[in-house]
N, C-alpha and C positions, 0 to 999 in steps of 0.2 A: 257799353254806354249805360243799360241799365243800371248795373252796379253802381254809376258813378253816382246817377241821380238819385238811387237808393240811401248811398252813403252822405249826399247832402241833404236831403230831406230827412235823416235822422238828425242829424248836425242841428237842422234849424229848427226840430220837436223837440230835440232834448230839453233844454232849458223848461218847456212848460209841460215835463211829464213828471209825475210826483216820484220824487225820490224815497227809495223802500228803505229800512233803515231798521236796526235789532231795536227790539221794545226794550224800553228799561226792566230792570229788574223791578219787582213789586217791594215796595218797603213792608211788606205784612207775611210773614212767615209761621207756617204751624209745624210743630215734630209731633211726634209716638213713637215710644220706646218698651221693650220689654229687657228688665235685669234679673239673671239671678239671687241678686240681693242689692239692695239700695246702701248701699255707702256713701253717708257725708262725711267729709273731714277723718274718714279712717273709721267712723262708727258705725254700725249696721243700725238702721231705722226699721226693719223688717224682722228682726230677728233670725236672721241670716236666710230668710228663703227669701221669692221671686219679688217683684214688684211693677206694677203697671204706672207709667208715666205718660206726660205729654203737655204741649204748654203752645203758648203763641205770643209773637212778638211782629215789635210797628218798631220800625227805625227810619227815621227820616234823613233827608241829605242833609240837613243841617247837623250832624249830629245826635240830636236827641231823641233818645227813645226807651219806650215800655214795654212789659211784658208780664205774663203770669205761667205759671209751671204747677202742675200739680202730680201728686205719688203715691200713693199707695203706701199704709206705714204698721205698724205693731205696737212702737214702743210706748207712744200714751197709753194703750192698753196694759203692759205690762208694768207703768209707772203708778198704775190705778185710777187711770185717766176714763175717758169714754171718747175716743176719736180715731178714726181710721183712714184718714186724711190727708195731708200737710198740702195748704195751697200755700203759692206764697209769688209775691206782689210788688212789681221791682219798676222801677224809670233814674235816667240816668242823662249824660250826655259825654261821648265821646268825642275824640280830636286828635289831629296831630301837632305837638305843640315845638315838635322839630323835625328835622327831614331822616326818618325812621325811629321817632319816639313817639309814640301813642299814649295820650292820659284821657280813665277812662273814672268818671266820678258819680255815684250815684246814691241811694238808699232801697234797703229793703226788708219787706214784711212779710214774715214766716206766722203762717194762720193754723191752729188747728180747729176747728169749731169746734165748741162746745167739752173741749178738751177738762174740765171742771177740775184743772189741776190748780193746786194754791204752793207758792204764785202761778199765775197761770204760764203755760209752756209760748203762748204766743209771743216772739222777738223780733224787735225793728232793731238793724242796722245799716249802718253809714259804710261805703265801703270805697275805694279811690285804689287806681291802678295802674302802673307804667309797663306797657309793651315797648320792648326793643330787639327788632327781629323776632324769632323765634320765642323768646323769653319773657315770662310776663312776673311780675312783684307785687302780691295784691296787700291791705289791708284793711279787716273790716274789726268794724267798732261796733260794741252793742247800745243800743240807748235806753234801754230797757234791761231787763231780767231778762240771762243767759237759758232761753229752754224750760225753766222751771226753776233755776237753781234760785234760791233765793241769796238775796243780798248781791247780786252779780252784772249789776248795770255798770256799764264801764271792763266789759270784757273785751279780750281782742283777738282777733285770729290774723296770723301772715303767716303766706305761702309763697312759695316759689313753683315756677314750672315755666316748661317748655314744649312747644310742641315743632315737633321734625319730622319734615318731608323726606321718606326715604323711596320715593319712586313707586309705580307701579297702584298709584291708589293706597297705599300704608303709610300711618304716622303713626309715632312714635315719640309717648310723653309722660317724661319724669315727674314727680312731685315729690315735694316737700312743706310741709306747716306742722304750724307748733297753736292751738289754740292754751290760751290763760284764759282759767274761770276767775274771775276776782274774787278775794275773801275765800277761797275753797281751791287751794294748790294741790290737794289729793287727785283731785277732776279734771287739772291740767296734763295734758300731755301734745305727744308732737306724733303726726302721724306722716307715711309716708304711702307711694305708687309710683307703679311701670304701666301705663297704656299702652297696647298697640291696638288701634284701627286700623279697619281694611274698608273701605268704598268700594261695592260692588252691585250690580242691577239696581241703582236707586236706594241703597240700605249702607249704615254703616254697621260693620261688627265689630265686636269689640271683645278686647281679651285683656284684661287687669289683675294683677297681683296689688294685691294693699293688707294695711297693716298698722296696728299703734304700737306703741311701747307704754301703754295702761291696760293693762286687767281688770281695773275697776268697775269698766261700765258691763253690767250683765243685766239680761234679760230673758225671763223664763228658764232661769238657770245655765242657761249660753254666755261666754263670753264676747260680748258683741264688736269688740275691737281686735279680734283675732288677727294675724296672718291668713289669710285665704287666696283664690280665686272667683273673678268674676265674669261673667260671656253676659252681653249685652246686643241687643239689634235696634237699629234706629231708621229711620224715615222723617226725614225733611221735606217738607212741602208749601 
């Protein structure tokens, strides 16, 4: 009989006992990152050694959200710049604008202080992006002068890529882009990569091949768009 009165007297508290429930996710997220060499777009920013990164981002439910990234860099130095830097400064808002098509639209500013390059190496672009599935199709616009190059407002970069869950904490992600410097076709090229990440203790590692099809861009006597390898470790927090 006790049981019985136990099991109705829960019955009749339930209702006014607060129900426990998972906390939302935080829309404020920070990384750190350590790479053997910082590659954008197929280029080494570092002149092929290591580089220290990290950045934080606010994404709200509604879509829209900002963020800042900063890294450890060489090449303004080797361009006869004075900067060892690159921050750069982004807001956006994303959506789904069909049931598994994601567009993702934003702008962003690539800073070097004090970078004392003419024109200066600091770039703002416009950039807009469709995820479906696994695949995403970006394209970014300059508004400004390309990095330094002069005469080069109205450049554009699109890439391709994907990223695939092959089980076990490892993805697995192709790339391809083709960056056009406007007015300077020599400085054009299309660059490629193979990511595999593994997710493990809280870190992701990272193992990349990349590579251009330009030998143009050198630094300190390095060809900075080589074929290589790159091991990267990260933390999301």
């Amino acid at each position: 009989m006790k049981s019985i009165y136990a099991a109705i007297a829960i019955s009749l508290l339930a209702p006014a006992m607060p129900v426990l429930a998972d906390e939302p996710a935080s829309p404020l997220s920070f990384n750190a990152s350590v790479t053997t060499d910082y590659r954008y777009r197929g280029i080494s920013q570092t002149r092929l050694k290591p580089a220290l990164q990290g950045g934080a981002d606010y994404a709200s439910a509604s879509g829209f959200y900002i963020g800042t990234w900063a890294s450890t860099i060489k090449w303004i130095k080797d361009a006869g710049g004075d900067s060892n830097v690159e921050l750069d400064v982004y807001g956006g808002y994303k959506t789904e604008i069909s049931a598994g098509l994601t567009l993702d639209v934003g702008a962003l500013q690539y800073v070097y202080s004090g970078n004392k390059l003419s024109p200066s190496a600091n770039t703002t672009e416009l950039y807009a992006a469709l995820t479906f599935g696994p695949v995403t199709a970006k394209y970014s616009h300059s508004t400004s002068n390309l990095f330094g190059f002069p005469d080069s407002k109205g450049s554009g970069y699109l890439d391709l890529s994907g990223t695939f869950d092959l089980g076990e904490g490892f993805t697995l992600t192709p790339h391809v882009g083709h960056q056009k410097v406007r007015h300077l076709g020599s400085a054009s090229y299309t660059d490629y990569s193979l990511t595999v990440n593994k997710d493990y203790a809280g870190f992701t590692f990272g193992l990349a091949a990349v590579g251009t099809d330009n030998d143009s861009y050198i630094g300190a006597g390095k060809n900075l768009g080589k074929n290589g390898l790159v091991l990267s470790v990260k933390k999301t927090f």
